[in-house]
Structures are given as C-alpha cells and as structure tokens.
C-alpha positions as protocol buffer text, in pm:
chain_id: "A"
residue {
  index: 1
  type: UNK
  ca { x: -248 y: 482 z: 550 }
}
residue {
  index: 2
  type: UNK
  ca { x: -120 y: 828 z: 589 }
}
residue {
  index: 3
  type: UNK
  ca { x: 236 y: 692 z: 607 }
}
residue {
  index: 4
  type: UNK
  ca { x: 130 y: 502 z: 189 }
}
residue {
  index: 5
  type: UNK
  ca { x: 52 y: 853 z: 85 }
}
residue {
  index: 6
  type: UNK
  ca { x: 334 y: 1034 z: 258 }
}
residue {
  index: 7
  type: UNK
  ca { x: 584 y: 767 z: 90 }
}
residue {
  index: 8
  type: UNK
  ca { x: 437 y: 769 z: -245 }
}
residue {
  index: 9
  type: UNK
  ca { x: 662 y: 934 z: -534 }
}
residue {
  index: 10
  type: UNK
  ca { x: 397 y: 1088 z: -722 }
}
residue {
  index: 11
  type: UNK
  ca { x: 50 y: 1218 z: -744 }
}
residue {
  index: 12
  type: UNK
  ca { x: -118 y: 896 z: -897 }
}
residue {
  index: 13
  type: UNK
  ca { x: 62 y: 658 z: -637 }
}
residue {
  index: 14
  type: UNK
  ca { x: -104 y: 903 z: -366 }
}
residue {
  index: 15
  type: UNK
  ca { x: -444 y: 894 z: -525 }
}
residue {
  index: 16
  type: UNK
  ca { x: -426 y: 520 z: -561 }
}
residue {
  index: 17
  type: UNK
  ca { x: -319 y: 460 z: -189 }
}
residue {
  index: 18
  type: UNK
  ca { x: -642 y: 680 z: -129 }
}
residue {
  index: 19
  type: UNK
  ca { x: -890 y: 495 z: -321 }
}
residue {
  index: 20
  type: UNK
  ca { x: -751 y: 149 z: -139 }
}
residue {
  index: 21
  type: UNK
  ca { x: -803 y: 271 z: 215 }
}
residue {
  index: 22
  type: UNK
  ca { x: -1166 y: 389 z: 78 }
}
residue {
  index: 23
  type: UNK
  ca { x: -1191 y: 82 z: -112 }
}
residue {
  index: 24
  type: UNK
  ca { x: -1100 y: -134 z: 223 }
}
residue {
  index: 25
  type: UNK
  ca { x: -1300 y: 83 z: 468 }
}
residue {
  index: 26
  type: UNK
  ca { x: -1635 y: 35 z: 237 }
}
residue {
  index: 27
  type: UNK
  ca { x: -1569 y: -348 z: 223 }
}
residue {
  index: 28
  type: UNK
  ca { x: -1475 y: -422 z: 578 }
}
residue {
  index: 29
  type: UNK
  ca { x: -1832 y: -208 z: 663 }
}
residue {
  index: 30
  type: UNK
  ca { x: -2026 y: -449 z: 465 }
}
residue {
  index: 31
  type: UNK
  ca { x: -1839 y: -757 z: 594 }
}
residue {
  index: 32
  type: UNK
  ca { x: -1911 y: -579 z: 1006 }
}
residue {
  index: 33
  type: UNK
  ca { x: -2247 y: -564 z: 941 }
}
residue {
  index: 34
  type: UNK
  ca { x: -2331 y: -895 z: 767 }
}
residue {
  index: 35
  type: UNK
  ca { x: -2138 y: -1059 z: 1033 }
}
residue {
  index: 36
  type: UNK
  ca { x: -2271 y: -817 z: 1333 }
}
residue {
  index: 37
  type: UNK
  ca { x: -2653 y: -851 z: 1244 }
}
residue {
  index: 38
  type: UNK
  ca { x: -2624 y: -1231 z: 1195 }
}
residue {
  index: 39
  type: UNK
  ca { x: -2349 y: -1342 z: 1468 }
}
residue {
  index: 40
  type: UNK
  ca { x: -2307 y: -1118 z: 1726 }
}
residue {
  index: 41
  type: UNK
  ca { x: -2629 y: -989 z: 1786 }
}
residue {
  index: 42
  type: UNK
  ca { x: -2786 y: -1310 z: 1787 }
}
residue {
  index: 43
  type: UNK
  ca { x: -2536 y: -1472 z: 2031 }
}
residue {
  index: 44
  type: UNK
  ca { x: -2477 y: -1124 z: 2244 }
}
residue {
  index: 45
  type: UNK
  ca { x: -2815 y: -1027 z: 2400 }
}
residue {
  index: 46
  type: UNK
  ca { x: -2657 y: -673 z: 2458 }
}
residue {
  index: 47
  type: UNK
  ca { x: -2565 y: -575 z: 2088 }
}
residue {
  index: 48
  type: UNK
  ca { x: -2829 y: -448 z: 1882 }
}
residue {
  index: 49
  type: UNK
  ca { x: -2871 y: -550 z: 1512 }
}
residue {
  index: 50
  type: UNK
  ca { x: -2674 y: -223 z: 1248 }
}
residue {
  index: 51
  type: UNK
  ca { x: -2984 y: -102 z: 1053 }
}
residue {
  index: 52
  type: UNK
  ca { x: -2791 y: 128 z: 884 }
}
residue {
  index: 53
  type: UNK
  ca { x: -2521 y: 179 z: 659 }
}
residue {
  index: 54
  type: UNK
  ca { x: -2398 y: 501 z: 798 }
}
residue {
  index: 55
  type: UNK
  ca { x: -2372 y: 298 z: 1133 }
}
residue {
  index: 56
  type: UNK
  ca { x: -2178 y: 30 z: 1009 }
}
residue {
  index: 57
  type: UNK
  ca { x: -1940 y: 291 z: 803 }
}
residue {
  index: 58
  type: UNK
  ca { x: -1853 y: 450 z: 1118 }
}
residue {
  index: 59
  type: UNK
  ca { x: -1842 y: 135 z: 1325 }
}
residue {
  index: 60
  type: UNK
  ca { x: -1608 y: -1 z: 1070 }
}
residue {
  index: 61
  type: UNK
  ca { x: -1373 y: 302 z: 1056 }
}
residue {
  index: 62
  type: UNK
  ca { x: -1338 y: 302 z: 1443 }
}
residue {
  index: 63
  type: UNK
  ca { x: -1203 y: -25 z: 1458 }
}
residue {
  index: 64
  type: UNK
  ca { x: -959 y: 62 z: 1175 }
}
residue {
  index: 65
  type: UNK
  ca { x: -866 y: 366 z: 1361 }
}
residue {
  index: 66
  type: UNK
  ca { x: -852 y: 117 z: 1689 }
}
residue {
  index: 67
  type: UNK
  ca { x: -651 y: -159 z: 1529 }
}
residue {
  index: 68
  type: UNK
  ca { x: -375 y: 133 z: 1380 }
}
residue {
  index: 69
  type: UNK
  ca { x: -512 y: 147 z: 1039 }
}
C-alpha cells in the first residue's frame, strides 16, 4: 500500500490509493468474521466466536500486515 501512495503522481491518486486500502481492510473484516463465527469456530473447538467489530478490524488488519499488505 505504502509503495501505491509513494508511486502516485498527484494528490488525488494518493487519496484514492488510501480510501482502497480502507475500503479493502473494512471488507475483508466483515468477510473474517462472517466466515470466523460460522466456520472456524464451529469446526475449531479452540477459537472463540468475534463478538465484536473492533476485534475483527484488528484481526483483519494483522493478517494484511502478515500476508505483506
């Protein structure tokens, strides 16, 4: 992501790149913790249902951060 912003040419393509990651990050949380809460936890005794969003936001942005963004 940081690379997107450092390449863009102007202001607006920086803003934009921005608003994608956020834009990504906020749908990948709600995608982790539909499919955590009703895979995963069922099938993994050990993992504990997300009961909240915060949780899931900064679950989500780990793996990002994990898989190199």
């Amino acid at each position: 992501m940081i690379k997107e912003v450092m390449k863009a040419k102007t202001e607006r393509e920086a803003i934009v790149e921005i608003l994608v990651f956020v834009l990504v990050v906020l749908i990948s949380t709600f995608i982790l913790r539909f499919t955590w809460n009703n895979s995963l936890s069922k099938h993994i005794t050990v993992l504990k249902p997300i009961n909240s969003f915060f949780d899931a936001l900064f679950l989500s942005i780990s793996f990002r951060i994990l898989g190199g963004i």
